[in-house]
N, C-alpha and C positions, 0 to 999 in steps of 0.2 A: 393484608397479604404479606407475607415472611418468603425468604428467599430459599429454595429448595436444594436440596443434592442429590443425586444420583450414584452415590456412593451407596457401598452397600450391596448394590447389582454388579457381585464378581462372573467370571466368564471361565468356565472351568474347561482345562484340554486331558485327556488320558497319555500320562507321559511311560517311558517302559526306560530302565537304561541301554545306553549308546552300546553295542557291542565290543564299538573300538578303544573307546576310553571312560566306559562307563557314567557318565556325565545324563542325568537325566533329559529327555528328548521326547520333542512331543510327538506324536504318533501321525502319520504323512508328513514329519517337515525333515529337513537334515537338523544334526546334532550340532547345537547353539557352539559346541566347547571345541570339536575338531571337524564339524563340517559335513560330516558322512552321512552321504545320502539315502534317506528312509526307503525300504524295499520297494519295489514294485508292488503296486496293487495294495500296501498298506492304508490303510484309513482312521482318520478319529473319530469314534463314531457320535461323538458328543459335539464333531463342528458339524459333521454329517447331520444329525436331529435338527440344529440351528438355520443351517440352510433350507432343509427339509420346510421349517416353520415359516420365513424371510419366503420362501417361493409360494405357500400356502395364499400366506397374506398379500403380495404382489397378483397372484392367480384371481383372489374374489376384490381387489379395487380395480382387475381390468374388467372386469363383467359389473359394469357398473349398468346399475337399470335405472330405465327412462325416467322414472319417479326421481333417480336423482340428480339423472342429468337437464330437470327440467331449470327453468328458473325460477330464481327462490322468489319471496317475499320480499324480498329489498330491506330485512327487519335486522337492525344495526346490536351485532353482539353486545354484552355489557360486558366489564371487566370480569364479575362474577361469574358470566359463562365461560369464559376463555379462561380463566384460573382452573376451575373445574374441568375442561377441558385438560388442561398442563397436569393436573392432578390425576387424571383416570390416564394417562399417557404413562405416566411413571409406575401405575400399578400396573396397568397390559405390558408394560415392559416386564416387571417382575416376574409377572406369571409365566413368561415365556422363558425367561431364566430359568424360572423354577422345576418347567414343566414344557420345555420344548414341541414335545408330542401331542400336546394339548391345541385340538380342533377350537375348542371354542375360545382359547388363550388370542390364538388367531385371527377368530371372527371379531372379537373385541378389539382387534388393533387397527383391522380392515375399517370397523364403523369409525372410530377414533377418526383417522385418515379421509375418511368421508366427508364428516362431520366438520375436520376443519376445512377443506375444500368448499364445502357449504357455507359454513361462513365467509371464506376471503370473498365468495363472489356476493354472497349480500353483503359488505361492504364496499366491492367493486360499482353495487347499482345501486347502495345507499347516497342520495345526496349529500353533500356536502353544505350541511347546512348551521347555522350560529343556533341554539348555544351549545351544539355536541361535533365543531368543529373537531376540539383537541383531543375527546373524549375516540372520533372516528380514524384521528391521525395514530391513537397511542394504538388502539385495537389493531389496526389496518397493521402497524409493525409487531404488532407481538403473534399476528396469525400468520406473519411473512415466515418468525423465527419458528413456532409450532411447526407450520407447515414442514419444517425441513428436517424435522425432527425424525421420521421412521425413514427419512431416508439413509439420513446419518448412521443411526441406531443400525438398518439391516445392515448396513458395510460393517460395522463390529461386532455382530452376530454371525457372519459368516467371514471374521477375519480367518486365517488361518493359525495367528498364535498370539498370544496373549500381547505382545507388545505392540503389533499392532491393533488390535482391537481397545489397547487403553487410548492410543495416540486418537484413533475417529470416536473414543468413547469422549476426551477431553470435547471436541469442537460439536458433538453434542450438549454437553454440559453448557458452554458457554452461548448457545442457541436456548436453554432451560432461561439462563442467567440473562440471557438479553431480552428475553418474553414478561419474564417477574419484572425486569427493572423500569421496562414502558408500563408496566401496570399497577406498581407501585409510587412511579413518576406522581401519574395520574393521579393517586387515589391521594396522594400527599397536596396537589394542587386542592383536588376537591376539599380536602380540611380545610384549608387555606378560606379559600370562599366561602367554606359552611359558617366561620368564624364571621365572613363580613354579610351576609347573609342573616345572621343570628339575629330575628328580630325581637326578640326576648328581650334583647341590647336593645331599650328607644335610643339613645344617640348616636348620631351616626361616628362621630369622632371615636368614641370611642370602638366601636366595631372594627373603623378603621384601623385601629391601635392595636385591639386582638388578632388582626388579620394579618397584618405587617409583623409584629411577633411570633407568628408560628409560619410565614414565610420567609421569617431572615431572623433566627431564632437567636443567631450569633453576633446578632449588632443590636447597641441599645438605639434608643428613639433618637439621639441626637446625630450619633453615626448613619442611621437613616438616608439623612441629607448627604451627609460625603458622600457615602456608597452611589445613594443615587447619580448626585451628579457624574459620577465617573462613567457609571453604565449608561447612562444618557449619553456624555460628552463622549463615547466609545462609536455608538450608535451612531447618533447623528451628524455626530464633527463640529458642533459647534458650541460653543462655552454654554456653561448649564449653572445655576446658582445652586447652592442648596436648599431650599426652598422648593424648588424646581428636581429638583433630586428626589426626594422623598412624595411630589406627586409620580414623578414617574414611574416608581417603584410600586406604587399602589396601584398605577393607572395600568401598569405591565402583567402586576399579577391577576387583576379581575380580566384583563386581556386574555393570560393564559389558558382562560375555564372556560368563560362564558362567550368569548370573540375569536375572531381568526389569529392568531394571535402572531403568524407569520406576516399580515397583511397589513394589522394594526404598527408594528413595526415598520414596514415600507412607507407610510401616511404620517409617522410622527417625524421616520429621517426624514424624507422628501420635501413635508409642509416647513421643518425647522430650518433646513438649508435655503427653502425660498423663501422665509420670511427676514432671516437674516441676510439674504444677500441683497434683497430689493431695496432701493436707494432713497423712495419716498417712505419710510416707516414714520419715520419722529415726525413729518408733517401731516403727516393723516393723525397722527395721534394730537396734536395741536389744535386739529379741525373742531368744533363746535358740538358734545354729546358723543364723539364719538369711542372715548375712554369707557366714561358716564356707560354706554350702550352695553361694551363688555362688561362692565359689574352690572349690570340690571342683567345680560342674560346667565351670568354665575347665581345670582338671587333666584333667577325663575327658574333653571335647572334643579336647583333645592330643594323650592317649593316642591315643583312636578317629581321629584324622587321623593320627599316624604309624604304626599299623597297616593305619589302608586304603593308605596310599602305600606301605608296606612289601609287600601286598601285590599293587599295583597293581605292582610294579617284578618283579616274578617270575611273575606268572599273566600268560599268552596268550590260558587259553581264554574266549571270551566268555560264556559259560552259568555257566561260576565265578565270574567277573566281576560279573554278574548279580547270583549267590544272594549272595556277599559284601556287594555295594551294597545288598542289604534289609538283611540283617544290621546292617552299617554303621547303616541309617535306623531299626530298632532300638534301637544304641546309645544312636545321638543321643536316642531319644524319651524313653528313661527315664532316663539319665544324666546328659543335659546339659538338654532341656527340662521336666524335671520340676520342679528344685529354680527354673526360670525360672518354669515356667506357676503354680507355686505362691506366687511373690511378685505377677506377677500378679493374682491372685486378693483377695489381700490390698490391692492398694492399690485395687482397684480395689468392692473391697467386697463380692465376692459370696460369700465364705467368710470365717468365722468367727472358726474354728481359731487355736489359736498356729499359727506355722510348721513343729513338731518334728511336731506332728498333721497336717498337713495335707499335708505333703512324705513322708508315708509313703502317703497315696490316692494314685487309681487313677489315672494319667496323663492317661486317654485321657476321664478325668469332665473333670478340668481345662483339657484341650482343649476341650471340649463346654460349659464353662462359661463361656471366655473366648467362643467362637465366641456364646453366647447374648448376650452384654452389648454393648450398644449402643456402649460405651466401649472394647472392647476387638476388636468385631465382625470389626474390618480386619486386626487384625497379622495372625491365620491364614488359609490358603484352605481350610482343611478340617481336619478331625478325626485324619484320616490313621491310625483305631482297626485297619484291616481290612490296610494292609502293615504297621502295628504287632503285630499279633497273628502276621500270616505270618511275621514277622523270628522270632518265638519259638519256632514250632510249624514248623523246615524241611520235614515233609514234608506240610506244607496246600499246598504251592504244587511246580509246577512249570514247567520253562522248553521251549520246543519250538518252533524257530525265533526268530521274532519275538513270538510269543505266548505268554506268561505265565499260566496257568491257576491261581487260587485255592479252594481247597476247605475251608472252616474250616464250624464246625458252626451261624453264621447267616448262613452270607456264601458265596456262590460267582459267580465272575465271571471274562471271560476282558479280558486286557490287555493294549497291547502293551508290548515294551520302554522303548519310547522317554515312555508313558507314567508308567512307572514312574521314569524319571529325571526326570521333571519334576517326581513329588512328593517326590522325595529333596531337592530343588534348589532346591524351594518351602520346605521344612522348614530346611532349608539358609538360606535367606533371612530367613525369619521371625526364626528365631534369631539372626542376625550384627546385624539392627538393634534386636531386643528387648533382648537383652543391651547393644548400645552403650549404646543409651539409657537402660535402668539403672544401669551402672557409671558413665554419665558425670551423671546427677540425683545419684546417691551420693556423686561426690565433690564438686562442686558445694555438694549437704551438709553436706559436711564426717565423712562417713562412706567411706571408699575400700572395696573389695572387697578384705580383706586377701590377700597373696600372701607364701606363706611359703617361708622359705629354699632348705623342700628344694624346692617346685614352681618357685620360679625356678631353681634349678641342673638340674632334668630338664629346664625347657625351655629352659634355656641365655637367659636373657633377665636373667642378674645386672645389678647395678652396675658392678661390673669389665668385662661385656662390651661394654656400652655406655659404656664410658668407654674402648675401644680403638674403637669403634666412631666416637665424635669424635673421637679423635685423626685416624682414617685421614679422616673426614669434611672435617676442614680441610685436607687437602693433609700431613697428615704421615704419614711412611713410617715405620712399627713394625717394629723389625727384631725383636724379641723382648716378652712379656710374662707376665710370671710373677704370682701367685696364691698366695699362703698365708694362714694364718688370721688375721695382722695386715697384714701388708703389701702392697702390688701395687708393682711394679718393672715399668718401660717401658725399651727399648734404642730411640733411636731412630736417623734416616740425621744422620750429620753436618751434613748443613745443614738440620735442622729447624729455626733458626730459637730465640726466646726459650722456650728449655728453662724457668728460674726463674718465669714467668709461666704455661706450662701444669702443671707441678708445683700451683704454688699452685691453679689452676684446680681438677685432676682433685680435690685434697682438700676443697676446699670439698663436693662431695657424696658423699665415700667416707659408707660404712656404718660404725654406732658401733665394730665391732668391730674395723675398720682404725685402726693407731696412726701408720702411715708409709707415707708413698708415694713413690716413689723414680721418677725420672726423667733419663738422661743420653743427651749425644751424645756423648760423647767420654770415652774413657776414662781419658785422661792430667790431665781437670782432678782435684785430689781434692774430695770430697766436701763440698758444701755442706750443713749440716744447720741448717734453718730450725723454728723454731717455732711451729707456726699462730696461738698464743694471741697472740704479738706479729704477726702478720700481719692478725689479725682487726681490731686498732688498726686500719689501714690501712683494711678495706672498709666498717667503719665510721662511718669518716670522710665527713662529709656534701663530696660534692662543691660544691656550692653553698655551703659556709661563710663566712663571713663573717670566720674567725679562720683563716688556712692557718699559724699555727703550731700549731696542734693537729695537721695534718699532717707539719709539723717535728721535733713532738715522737716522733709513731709512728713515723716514719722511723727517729731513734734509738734508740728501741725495738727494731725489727724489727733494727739493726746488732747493737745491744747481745747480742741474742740468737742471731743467726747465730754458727756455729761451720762455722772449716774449719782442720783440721791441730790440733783439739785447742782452738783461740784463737778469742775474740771478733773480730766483722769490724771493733766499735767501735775508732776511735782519739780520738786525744786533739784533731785538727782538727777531728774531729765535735762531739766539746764544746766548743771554743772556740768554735766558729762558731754552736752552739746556745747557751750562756752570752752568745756577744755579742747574740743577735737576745734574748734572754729578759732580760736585766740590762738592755737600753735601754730594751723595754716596762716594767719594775718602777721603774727611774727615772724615768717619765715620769709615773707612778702606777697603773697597773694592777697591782692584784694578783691577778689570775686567774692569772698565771704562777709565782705564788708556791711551787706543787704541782710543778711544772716542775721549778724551779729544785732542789730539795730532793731530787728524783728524780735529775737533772744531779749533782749533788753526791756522790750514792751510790755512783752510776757509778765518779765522778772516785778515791773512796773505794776504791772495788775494783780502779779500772786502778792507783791507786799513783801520779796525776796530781796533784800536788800547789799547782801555781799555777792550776789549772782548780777547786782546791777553796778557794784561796785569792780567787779572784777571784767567787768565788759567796758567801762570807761579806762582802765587802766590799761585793756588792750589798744582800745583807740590812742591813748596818749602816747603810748611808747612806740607807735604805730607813728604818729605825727613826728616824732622829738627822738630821734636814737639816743639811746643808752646802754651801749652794752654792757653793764656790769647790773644795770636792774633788770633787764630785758632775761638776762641767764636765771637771779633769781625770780623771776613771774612765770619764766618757762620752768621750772623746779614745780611751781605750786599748782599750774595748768595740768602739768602733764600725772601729778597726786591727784587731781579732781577724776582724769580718766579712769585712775587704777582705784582709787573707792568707790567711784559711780557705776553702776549698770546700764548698758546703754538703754535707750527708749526700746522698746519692742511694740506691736500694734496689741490692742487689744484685744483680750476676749469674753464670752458673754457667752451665757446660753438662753440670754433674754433682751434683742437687739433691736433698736427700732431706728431705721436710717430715714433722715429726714433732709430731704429732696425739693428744692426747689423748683419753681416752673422755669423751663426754660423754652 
C-alpha cells in the first residue's frame, strides 16, 4: 500500500469581471480586489450543481433501510478492504468533480458512506482478541479517518470560492494521509513477523536476525543491544544491559503483530520495576535449583516452540491445529511457567517455601496466588486452570467448527476458536515480559540465569555462533568457519579488510576452553601466530596515559612475541629505536624506565644483538656514575638511533592465528 493524493480533484467557480475594477470575481461572492458586492439574486451555477449533489447524497444516507441499520456480523475488515474502500472514495469523488449532475456519481458516494459506517460498527462488536489485537486497533483508526472523509469533502464541494474549498480540501487530505499511514503501519509490522515466521528458515536465530533487520533496518546487530537497552531503560525505568536490549526489541516487535501490544508493555514495565525493587532477589537466587529452574524453563520453552513450528510446518488440518495449540498451552503452563510463577511467588512474598518445595506445587495455586496479590494482580489475565487441565485430559474437550466444547468434571463451557488463541497468546505474553524482567533484575544483580554448554549448542545460540554472526554484521563475507574443542578458524573474502585486528577482536571473548582462533584472507600469507598475553599489554594500555612509552614498550612486546616462518617479528631497529626513546628518558633522570630497559636488554640477549646490549649497559653506567661530558656524547648517539630507526608499529597479516591461553 503506497500513500495517495487527492490532487488533481480541482474545484472550478464561473468567474465574470468586477464591474468596478475589473479584477476577475467569482460569481455570488464580492470582488477578491476591491470588495464589491455581487448583485442580488446572482449565482454560480457550478457551486449551485455541487450543493445540488452534497444534498442528493446526504438525502439517500438519511433514508437508510433496515437491512442496513441492522447488525452486522461482527466480521473484522482487513486492511485490503479498507484500502479499497480509500480507493473507490477518491474515484466517487472524481466523478462528482467531474460530473456533478450525476445521480448515480451520488449513489456511489451514499454506498461508500454506508459501507464505512458498516464497517466501524463490525469492528465496534468485533472482539478484541490476540493475535489481530493490532491488526483491530490500526483498522478501527483508519475507519475513524475514512469515516470523515465525505463530510469534510461536502464542506469543499459546497465551499463558496476556491480558497476556502482548498483550506477543508487540505484537512481532507491529511484524513487520506492518516488512514494510508495506520494501514501501511500495519502491513510493515506484518513483514516484520512474516520474516520471523519464515519457516523455510529451520533456525530460529537466524529468523530472529531477518526479523530484527527489516524492523530496524537502520541499526546493525550489534547496535541492536544499545538501541534496545535505551527503549527498555525509557519504558521501564530501570537499568537494562545490552543483552537485555536486543531481547526486548525482538520481544516488542513479535508483541506488536501477534499480542496486545499495549498490555505486553504495561507487564514488562510493571514486573521490571517489582522485580528490581524487592529486597529478597539475590537470596532467592542463592536458594538451592532455583537459578538451575529458570534455564531448564528457557530449555523447555525451546523445545515446545520448535515442536509446535515442527508441527505447524506439516499439519493442514485446522481441528489438529487446534488440539495441538492447547497441548502446546499446556506445555507452556507447567514447564516454562511454573518454575517462573514460583519465583514469583517468592519475591513477592506470598509463599514461604524453599524454591525445591514450592516449584513441585500445583501450577494453577500459583497462578491463583499471583492473580490474588496486589503486587503481582497485572502480569496475568486469568488463571487459565480450565484450558490447563483440558491440555491434559484430550478427551474433556472437543472441537466442532468454530466451537470448542469443554467437559472436565467442575468445569463445562462452550468456546470459540478464536477465543481460545487469545488465552494461548495472553499466556504467551505474560511470560515473554515476566521472564525478561527477571533475567534482566538477575543480571543487573550480578546473578545471570546460568546457560549451559549443552542448552546453548541445541539452541544454536554459542559464542562461536555469534562471533560469525559479527563478523557477517560488519560487512564481512565468511567464506568458511570451523569449530572444534580448542579452536575456531574463520576463511574470509579477500578484501575483508584488517584481518590482524578482528582475530585479535573475536579472542578477546572466546570461551576459556578455546586456546586459538584463527582468521585469514589469503592463503598465500603464512601464518602469523600472536600471543594474546602480549596483546593484552596493549588494551590495557590507558588510552589517555600520560606516559605513551608504556605503549612503546607493549608494542615491543607484542613483536617480540609474534612468530611467522618459525621467527620473532622483533628486529634489532625495534630495539634501537626503543633503547634510544628509553636511554634519553634514564639520562634525563627518570627511572620508571629502568624495568624497560632490563627487559630491552633480554631481548637484545636472545636476538644475539650485541651493540643494542652494549648500549643499554652504557646507559645504566652513566646512569650510576655522572659524567657529563660522556653523558652529552651518548645522548648525540641515542638520540641518531631514534632519527635512523622506525619506530615498532603492530603488526599485520591477512593470515593470523592468536594463541590463547586458558585462563
Amino acid at each position: 500500500m503506497t500513500k495517495g493524493k487527492n490532487s488533481g480533484k480541482v474545484l472550478s467557480f464561473l468567474t465574470q469581471p468586477c464591474l468596478r475594477c475589473g479584477a476577475r470575481r467569482v460569481l455570488g461572492q464580492p470582488c477578491g480586489e476591491c470588495g464589491r458586492k455581487a448583485p442580488v439574486g446572482e449565482v454560480n451555477a457550478r457551486v449551485v450543481e455541487r450543493r445540488t449533489a452534497v444534498a442528493r447524497v446526504e438525502e439517500q444516507l438519511q433514508s437508510v433501510s433496515m437491512e442496513d441499520a441492522s447488525p452486522s456480523s461482527a466480521h473484522l475488515p482487513s486492511r485490503e478492504e479498507v484500502f479499497t474502500i480509500l480507493q473507490s472514495f477518491t474515484k466517487a469523488l472524481g466523478d462528482i468533480l467531474k460530473n456533478p449532475r450525476s445521480v448515480e456519481a451520488a449513489t456511489q458516494m451514499a454506498d461508500l458512506q454506508r459501507t464505512v459506517n458498516m464497517m466501524q460498527r463490525d469492528c465496534e462488536a468485533h472482539p478484541h482478541l490476540r493475535p489481530s489485537v493490532t491488526l483491530h486497533r490500526a483498522i478501527t483508526r483508519s475507519l475513524t479517518s475514512l469515516s470523515g472523509l465525505w463530510p469534510t469533502y461536502a464542506r469543499a464541494l459546497t465551499a463558496p470560492n476556491l480558497h476556502q474549498a482548498q483550506e477543508i480540501g487540505k484537512a481532507g487530505q491529511k484524513l487520506i494521509d492518516a488512514a494510508l499511514a495506520e494501514l501501511n503501519a500495519h502491513e510493515d509490522l506484518v513483514k516484520t513477523t512474516q520474516a520471523y515466521e519464515d519457516l523455510s528458515i529451520t533456525d530460529f536465530l537466524d529468523r530472529v536476525i531477518a526479523a530484527l533487520s527489516m524492523s530496524h533496518p537502520e541499526l546493525s546487530l550489534m547496535d541492536l543491544g544499545r538501541s534496545g537497552a535505551r527503549e527498555a531503560g525509557e519504558l521501564t525505568e530501570v537499568a537494562v544491559d545490552e543483552a537485555h536490549g536486543a531481547q526486548y526489541i525482538l520481544l516488542s516487535t513479535i508483541a506488536s503483530i501477534h499480542l496486545d501490544p499495549q498490555r505486553f508493555s504495561l507487564v514488562i514495565a510493571e514486573s521490571a520495576q517489582f522485580c528490581m525493587a524487592v529486597s529478597n532477589l539475590t537470596a532467592i537466587a542463592q536458594e538451592e535449583g532455583a537459578l538451575d529452574g529458570l534455564a531448564a524453563s528457557t530449555r523447555m520453552l525451546y523445545e515446545s516452540l520448535v515442536s509446535f513450528e515442527a508441527i505447524l510446518a506439516r499439519e493442514s488440518d485446522g481441528d489438529a491445529l487446534l488440539r495441538r495449540v492447547i497441548k502446546f498451552y499446556g506445555e507452556l503452563y507447567e514447564d516454562v511457567a511454573g518454575p517462573l510463577f514460583a519465583w514469583y511467588n517468592l519475591l513477592a512474598g506470598t509463599k514461604q517455601q524453599p524454591y525445591t518445595k514450592l516449584v513441585q506445587k500445583d501450577v494453577s495455586e500459583l497462578a491463583r496466588s499471583l492473580l490474588r496479590n496486589p503486587a503481582t494482580s497485572s502480569f496475568l489475565e486469568k488463571a487459565g486452570v480450565e484450558l490447563r487441565n483440558a491440555a491434559q485430559h484430550g478427551s474433556t474437550f472437543s472441537v466442532s467448527g468454530e466451537v470448542v466444547t469443554f467437559r472436565l468434571r467442575s468445569y463445562e463451557e462452550q468456546r470459540t476458536r478464536w477465543e481460545i488463541l487469545d488465552e494461548v497468546f495472553s499466556l504467551l505474553e505474560s511470560l515473554a515480559a515476566m521472564s525478561w524482567s527477571l533475567s534482566n533484575a538477575l543480571t543487573q544483580r550480578g546473578c545471570p540465569v546460568p546457560l549451559s554448554d549443552e542448552d546453548a549448542a541445541y539452541m544454536r545460540v554459542t559464542p562461536f555462533r555469534f562471533a560469525g554472526l559479527w563478523l557477517k554484521d560488519r560487512g564481512t563475507i565468511v567464506l568458511s568457519a570451523e569449530e572444534s574443542e580448542s579452536a575456531w578458524k574463520f576463511t574470509l573474502d579477500s578484501g575483508s579488510g584488517d584481518v590482524f585486528n578482528l582475530a585479535l577482536a573475536l579472542a578477546v571473548g572466546v570461551p576459556k576452553s578455546i586456546s586459538k582462533v584463527g582468521v585469514r584472507s589469503s592463503m598465500a600469507d603464512a601464518s602469523l601466530v600472536v600471543p594474546y598475553s602480549a596483546y593484552e599489554l596493549l588494551i590495557h594500555w590507558p588510552a589517555d596515559s600520560s606516559a605513551p612509552r608504556e605503549h612503546l614498550m607493549a608494542v615491543v612486546e607484542l613483536r617480540s612475541g609474534c612468530i611467522r616462518n618459525n621467527q620473532s617479528l622483533l628486529t634489532e631497529s625495534d630495539l634501537r629505536y626503543a633503547v634510544g626513546c628509553f636511554g634519553l628518558f634514564l639520562l634525563d633522570g627518570d627511572q620508571s624506565v629502568i624495568p624497560h630497559l632490563r627487559r630491552l636488554m633480554k631481548m637484545a640477549g636472545l636476538g644475539h644483538w650485541s651493540v643494542v646490549e652494549g648500549y643499554i649497559s652504557e646507559c645504566f653506567g652513566l646512569w650510576r656514575v655522572q659524567d657529563a661530558r660522556r653523558s652529552g656524547k651518548f645522548t648525540t648517539k641515542l638520540k641518531s638511533w631514534l632519527e635512523q630507526n622506525p619506530a615498532p608499529v603492530i603488526p599485520q597479516s591477512r593470515n593470523v592465528i592468536v594463541a590463547k591461553s586458558l585462563r
